[in-house]
C-alpha positions as CSV (number, residue, x, y, z in Angstrom):
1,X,-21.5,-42.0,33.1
2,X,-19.6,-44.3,35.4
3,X,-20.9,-45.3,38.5
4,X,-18.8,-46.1,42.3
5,X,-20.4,-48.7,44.2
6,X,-19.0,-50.9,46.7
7,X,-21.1,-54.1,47.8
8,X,-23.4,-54.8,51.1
9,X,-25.2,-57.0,53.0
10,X,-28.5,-56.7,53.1
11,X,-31.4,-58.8,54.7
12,X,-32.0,-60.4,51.0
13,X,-28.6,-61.5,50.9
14,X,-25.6,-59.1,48.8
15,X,-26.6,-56.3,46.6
16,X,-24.7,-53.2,45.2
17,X,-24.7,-49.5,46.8
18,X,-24.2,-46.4,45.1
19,X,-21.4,-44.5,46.7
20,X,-21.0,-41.8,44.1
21,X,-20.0,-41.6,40.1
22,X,-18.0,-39.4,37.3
23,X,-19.0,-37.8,33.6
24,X,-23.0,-38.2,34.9
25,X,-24.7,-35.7,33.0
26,X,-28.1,-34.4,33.4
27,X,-30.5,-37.0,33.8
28,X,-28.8,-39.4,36.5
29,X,-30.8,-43.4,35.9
30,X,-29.5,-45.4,39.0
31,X,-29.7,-49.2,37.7
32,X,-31.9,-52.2,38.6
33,X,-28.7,-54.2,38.6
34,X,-24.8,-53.7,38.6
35,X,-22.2,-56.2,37.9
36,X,-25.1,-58.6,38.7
37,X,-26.4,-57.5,42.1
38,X,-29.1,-55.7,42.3
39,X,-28.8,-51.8,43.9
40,X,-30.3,-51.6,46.9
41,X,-29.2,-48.1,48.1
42,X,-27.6,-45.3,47.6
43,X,-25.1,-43.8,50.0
44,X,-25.0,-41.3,52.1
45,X,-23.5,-37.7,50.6
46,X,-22.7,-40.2,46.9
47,X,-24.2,-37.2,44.6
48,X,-23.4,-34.0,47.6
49,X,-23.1,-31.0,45.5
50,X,-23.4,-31.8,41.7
51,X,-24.2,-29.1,39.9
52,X,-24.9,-31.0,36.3
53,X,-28.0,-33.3,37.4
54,X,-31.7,-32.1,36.6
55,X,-33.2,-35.3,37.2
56,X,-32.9,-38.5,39.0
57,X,-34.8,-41.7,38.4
58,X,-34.9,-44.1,40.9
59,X,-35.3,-48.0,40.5
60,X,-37.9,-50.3,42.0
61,X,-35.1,-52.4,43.5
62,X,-33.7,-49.5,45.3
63,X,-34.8,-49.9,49.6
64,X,-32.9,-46.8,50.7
65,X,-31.4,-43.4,50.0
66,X,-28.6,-42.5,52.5
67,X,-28.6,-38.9,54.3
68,X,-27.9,-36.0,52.6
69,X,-27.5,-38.1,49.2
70,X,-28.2,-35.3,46.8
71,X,-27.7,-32.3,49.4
72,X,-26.9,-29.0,47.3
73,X,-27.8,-30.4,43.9
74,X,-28.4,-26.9,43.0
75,X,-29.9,-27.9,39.5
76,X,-32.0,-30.7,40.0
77,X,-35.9,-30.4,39.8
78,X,-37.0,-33.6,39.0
79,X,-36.9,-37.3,41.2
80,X,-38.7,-40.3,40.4
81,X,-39.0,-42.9,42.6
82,X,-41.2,-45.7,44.6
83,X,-42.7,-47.5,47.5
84,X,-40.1,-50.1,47.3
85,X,-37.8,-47.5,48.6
86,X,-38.3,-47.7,52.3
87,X,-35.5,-46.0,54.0
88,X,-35.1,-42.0,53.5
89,X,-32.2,-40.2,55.3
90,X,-31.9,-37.3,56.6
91,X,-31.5,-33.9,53.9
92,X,-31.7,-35.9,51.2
93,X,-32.7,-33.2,49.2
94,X,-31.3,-30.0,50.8
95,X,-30.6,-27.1,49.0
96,X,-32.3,-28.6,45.8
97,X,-33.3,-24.9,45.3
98,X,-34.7,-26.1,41.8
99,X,-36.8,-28.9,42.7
100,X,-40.1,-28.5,41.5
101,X,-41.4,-32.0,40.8
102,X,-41.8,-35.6,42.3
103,X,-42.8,-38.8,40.6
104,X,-44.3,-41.4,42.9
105,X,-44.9,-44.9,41.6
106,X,-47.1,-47.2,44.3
107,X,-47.1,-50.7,44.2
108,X,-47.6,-51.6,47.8
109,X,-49.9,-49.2,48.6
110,X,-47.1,-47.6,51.0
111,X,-46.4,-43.7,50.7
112,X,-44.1,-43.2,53.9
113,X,-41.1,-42.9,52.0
114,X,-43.2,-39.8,50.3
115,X,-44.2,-38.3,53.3
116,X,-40.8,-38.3,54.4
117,X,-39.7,-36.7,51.0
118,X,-42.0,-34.2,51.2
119,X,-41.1,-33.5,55.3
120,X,-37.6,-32.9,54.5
121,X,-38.5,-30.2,51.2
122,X,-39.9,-26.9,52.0
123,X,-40.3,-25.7,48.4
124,X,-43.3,-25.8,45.9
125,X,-44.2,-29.0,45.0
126,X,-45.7,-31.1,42.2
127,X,-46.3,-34.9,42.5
128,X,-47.5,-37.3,40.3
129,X,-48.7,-39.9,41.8
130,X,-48.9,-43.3,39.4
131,X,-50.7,-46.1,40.9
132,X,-52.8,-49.2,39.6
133,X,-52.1,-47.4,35.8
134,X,-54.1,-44.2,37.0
135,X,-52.2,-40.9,37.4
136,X,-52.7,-38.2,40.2
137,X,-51.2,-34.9,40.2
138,X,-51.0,-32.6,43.8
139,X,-49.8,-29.3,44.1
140,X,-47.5,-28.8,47.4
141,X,-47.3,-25.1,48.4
142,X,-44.3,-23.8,49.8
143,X,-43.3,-22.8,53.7
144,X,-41.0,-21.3,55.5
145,X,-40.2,-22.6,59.1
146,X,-38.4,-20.5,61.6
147,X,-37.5,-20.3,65.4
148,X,-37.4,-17.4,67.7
149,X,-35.4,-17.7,70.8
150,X,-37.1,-16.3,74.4
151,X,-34.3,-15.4,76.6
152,X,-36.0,-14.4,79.0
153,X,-37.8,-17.7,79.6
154,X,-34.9,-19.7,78.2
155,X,-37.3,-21.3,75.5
156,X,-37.2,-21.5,71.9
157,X,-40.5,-20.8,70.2
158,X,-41.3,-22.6,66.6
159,X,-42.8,-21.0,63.9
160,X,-44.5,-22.5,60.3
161,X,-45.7,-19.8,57.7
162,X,-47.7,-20.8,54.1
163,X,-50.0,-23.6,54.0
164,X,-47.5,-26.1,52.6
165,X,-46.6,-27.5,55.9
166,X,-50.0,-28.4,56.5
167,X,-51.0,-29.8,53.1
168,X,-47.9,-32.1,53.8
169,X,-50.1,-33.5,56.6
170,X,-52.7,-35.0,54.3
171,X,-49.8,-37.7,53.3
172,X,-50.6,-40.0,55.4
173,X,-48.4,-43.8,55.4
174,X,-50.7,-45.5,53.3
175,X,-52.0,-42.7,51.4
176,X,-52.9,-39.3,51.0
177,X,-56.5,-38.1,52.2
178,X,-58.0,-36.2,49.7
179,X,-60.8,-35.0,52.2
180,X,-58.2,-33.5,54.3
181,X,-56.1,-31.9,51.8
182,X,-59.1,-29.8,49.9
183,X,-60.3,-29.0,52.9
184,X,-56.7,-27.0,53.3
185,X,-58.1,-24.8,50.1
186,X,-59.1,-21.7,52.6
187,X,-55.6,-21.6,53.6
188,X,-54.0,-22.0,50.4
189,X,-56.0,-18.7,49.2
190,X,-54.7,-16.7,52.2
191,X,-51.7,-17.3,50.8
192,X,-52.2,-15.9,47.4
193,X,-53.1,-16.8,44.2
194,X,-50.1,-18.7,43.3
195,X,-50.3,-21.2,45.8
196,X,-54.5,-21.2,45.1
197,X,-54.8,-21.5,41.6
198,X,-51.8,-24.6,41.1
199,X,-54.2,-26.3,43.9
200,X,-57.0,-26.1,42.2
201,X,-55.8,-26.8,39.1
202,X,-54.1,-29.7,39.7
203,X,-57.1,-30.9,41.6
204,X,-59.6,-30.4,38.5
205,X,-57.3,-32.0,36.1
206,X,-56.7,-35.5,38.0
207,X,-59.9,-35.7,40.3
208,X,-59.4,-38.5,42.1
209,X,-61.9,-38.8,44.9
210,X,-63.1,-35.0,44.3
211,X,-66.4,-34.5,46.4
212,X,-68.8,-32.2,43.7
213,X,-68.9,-29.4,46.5
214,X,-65.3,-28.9,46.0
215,X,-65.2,-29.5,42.3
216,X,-67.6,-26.3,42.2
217,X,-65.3,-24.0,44.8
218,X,-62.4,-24.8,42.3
219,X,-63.9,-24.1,39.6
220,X,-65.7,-20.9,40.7
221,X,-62.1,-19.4,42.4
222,X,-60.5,-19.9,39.1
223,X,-63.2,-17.9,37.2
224,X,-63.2,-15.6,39.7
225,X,-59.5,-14.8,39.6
226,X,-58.9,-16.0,35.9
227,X,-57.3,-12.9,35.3
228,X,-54.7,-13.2,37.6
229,X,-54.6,-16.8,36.6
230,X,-53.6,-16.7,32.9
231,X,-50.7,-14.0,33.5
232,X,-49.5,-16.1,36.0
233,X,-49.6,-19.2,33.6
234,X,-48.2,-17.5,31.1
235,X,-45.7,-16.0,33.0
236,X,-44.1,-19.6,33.6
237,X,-43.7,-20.3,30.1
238,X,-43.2,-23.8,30.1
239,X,-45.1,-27.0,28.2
240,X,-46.9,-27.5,32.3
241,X,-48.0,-24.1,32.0
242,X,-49.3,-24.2,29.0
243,X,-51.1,-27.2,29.6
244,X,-53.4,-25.8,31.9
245,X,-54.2,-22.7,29.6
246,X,-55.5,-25.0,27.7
247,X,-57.4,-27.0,30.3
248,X,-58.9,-23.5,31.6
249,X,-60.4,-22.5,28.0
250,X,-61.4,-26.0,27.3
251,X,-63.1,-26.1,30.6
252,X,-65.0,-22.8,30.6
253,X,-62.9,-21.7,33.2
254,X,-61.7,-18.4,31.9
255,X,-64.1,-15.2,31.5
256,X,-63.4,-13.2,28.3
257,X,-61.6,-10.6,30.1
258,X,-59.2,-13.2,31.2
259,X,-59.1,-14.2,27.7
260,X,-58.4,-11.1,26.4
261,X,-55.5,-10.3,28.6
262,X,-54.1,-13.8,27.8
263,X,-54.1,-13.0,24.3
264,X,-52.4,-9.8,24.4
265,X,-49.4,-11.5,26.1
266,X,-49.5,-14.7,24.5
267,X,-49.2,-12.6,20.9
268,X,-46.2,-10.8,22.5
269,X,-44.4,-14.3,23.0
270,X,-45.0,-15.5,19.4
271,X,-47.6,-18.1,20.4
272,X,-50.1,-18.0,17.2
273,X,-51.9,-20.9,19.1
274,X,-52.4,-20.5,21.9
275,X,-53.7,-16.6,20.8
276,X,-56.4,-17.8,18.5
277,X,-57.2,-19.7,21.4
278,X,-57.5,-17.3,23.7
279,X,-58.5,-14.1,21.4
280,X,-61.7,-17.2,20.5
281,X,-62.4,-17.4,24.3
282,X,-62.7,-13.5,24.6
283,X,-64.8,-12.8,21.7
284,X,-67.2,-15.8,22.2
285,X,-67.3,-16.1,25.5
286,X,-66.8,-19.7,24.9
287,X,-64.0,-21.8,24.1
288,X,-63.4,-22.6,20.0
289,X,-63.5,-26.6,21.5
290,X,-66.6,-26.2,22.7
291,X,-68.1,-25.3,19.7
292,X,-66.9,-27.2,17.4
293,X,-67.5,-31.0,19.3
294,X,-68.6,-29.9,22.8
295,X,-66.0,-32.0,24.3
296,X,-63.9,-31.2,27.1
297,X,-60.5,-31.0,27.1
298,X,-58.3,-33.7,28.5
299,X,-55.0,-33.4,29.3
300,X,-53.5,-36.3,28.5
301,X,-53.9,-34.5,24.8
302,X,-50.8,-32.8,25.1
């Protein structure tokens, strides 16, 4: 991978900007340091349009990412990236149809270059959240925003559908209020049990500040539709997925129907594990890691 840069001035003295590079393959690392400067930004449309990257990592020394930077990277669903970064143009991430997850690392304390991310990206959304060692995982439903024009009154009328807009809202600059975004759950389950169930579950795995009342509305919506829930998981097929099977079963969180329809599928994919694990939950009632240490799972484990 090569690299274009070009040098600037910036209110710490010279540094290096990233205008753009050649042969970059699928994981795009921008440098702490080129040609000894340190990279402070990255220009405007440098990445427009690759179709090769999956993932971009970010460095600390980084301040901004120019507009439209990574507009139409149609394969990229990963960015990593931190407070340091206080500058985020416009449609950064346009058109990153594949984008599914963000990794946040706070060190200030600051998260306004995150809510301006997340303003700019009206897909589903992970993001891990890394901060003072301790990791925190949201979920980030999807919306759709639309306009309808009045002619008659010669005004344009705005319109948001899904909840994602909203749970955006929670972000605020120097944080993300976790009151406000679990209290977004009843909108989240209007919009289905997609949307529902990666809330929840992202919520019950990394709890950070979760009040018990809304521990207990998680957990009982996931039993409730655990069903649904397992086919959906399974459906994904990937190591995420999987992950929180095996939080749900370790957890108690799947009823032995749930189990049962797990297994079936999960024996159709191959999956001896992950079948004895469920076709134990459906027989029992009770998950085989529960009776053998009573210890709940943890998901660092995987």
């Amino acid at each position: 991978m090569e690299l274009l840069t070009q040098r600037v001035t910036e209110r710490n003295g010279d540094c290096a900007e990233i205008t753009g590079g050649s042969d970059i393959g699928r994981v795009l690392r921008i440098p702490d340091a080129i040609g000894g400067l340190p990279v402070c930004s990255v220009a405007g449309h440098a990445f427009e349009r690759n179709q090769m990257i999956e993932e971009v990592i970010l460095p600390d020394s980084l301040l901004q990412v120019g507009g439209f930077a990574f507009y139409g990277c149609g394969k990229l669903r990963k960015i990593s990236l931190s407070d340091h970064t206080e500058g985020w143009g416009n449609g950064v991430l346009r058109l990153c149809d594949s984008l599914s997850h963000v990794e946040f690392r706070v060190h200030r304390g600051r998260y306004a270059v995150l809510r301006d991310l997340l303003a700019g990206v009206d897909c589903r959304l992970y993001v891990k959240i890394v901060e003072n060692g301790e990791e925190t995982e949201l979920y980030f439903p999807a919306y759709v925003r639309g306009f309808d024009e009045d002619t008659f009154a010669r005004a344009i009328h705005s319109w948001i559908e899904g909840a994602g807009y909203a749970y955006r809202e929670a972000v605020e600059r120097k944080g993300v209020n976790m009151r406000t975004y679990d209290s977004l759950f009843a909108r989240a389950r209007s919009a289905g049990t997609e949307s529902s169930a990666r809330v929840a579950l992202s919520r019950l795995m990394y709890p950070k500040a979760l009040r018990m009342e809304m521990k207990t509305e998680y957990e009982c919506y996931l039993r409730q539709n655990a069903e649904e829930v397992i086919r959906l998981l399974l459906d994904e097929r990937s190591m995420e997925a999987r992950k929180r099977v095996f939080f749900l079963a370790g957890n108690g969180l799947l009823t032995a129907e749930a189990a049962d329809a797990g297994a079936l599928i999960s024996s159709g994919m191959r999956d001896s594990e992950m079948t004895a694990l469920l076709m134990s939950c459906g027989t029992r009632g009770r998950t085989a890691y529960e009776e053998s240490d009573g210890d709940f799972f943890d998901p660092g484990d995987l």
